[in-house]
N, C-alpha and C positions, 0 to 999 in steps of 0.2 A: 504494500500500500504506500509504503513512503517514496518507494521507486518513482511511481504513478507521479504524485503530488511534485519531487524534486523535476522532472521528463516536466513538465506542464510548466513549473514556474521558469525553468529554462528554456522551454520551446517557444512560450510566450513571445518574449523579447525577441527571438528570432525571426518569427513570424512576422512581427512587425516590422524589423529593421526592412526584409525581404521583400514584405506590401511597398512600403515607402520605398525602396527601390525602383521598383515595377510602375508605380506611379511615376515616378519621374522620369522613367524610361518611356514613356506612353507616347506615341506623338499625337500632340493635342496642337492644335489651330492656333498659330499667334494673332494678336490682337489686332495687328499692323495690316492683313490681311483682309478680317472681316471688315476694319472701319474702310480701306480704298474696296471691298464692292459696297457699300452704302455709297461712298462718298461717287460711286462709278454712277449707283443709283439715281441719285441726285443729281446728277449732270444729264441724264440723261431723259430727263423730264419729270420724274414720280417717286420721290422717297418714299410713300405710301404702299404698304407689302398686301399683297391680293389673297380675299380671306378663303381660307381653306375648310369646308365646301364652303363655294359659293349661297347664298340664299338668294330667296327670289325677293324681289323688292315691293311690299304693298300700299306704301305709304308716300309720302312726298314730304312730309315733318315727320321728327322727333321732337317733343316737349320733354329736356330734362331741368327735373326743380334739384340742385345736386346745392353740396357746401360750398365754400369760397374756396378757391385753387383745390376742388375737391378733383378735376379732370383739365388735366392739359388742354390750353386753346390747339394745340399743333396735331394733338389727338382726334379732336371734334374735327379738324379741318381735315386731315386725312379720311375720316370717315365719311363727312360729305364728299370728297372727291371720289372714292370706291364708290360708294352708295350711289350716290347724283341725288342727296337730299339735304333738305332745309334741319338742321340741329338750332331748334331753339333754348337756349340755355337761363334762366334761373337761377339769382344764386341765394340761400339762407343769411340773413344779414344777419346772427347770433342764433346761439342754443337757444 
C-alpha cells in the first residue's frame, strides 16, 4: 500500500511537468496572424463575421430597452448590416 501512495505522489509531478511540456509544444495560432485576417477583413469592405446558420429575417426593427454601455454601438451596427434592419436602442437611465 505504501508503494501505491509513494508511485502516485511521485508520478504526480511528472505528469505534470510532461502536460506543461506538450502544451507548449502545441502549435497554436499567433496573434499576429489572426489580427492581419481581421485587419485583411476590414479593408476589404465588412468586418462584420456572417452568422452561422443563417436565419431568415421577419422583421425590419428590433426595439432593444438594454442598460447604458450594456451592448457595443459597433455590435448593433454590424448586426444591422448582416441583418438589413433598423436596431432601435433604449437605454435604462438608473436601477
Amino acid at each position: 500500500m505504501m508503494v501505491r501512495k509513494r508511485f502516485f505522489w511521485l508520478g504526480l509531478p511528472l505528469m505534470l511537468v510532461v502536460s506543461l511540456v506538450v502544451a507548449a509544444c502545441s502549435g497554436a495560432v499567433p496573434a499576429a496572424e489572426t489580427t492581419a485576417g481581421g485587419e485583411a477583413a476590414a479593408e476589404a469592405g465588412s468586418a462584420c463575421p456572417e452568422p452561422n446558420p443563417r436565419v431568415e429575417v421577419t422583421s425590419t426593427e428590433l426595439n432593444l430597452f438594454v442598460w447604458t454601455e450594456y451592448i457595443p454601438q459597433d455590435t448593433i451596427d454590424c448586426f444591422e448590416e448582416v441583418y438589413g434592419i433598423t436596431v432601435n436602442k433604449d437605454e435604462y437611465s438608473s436601477n
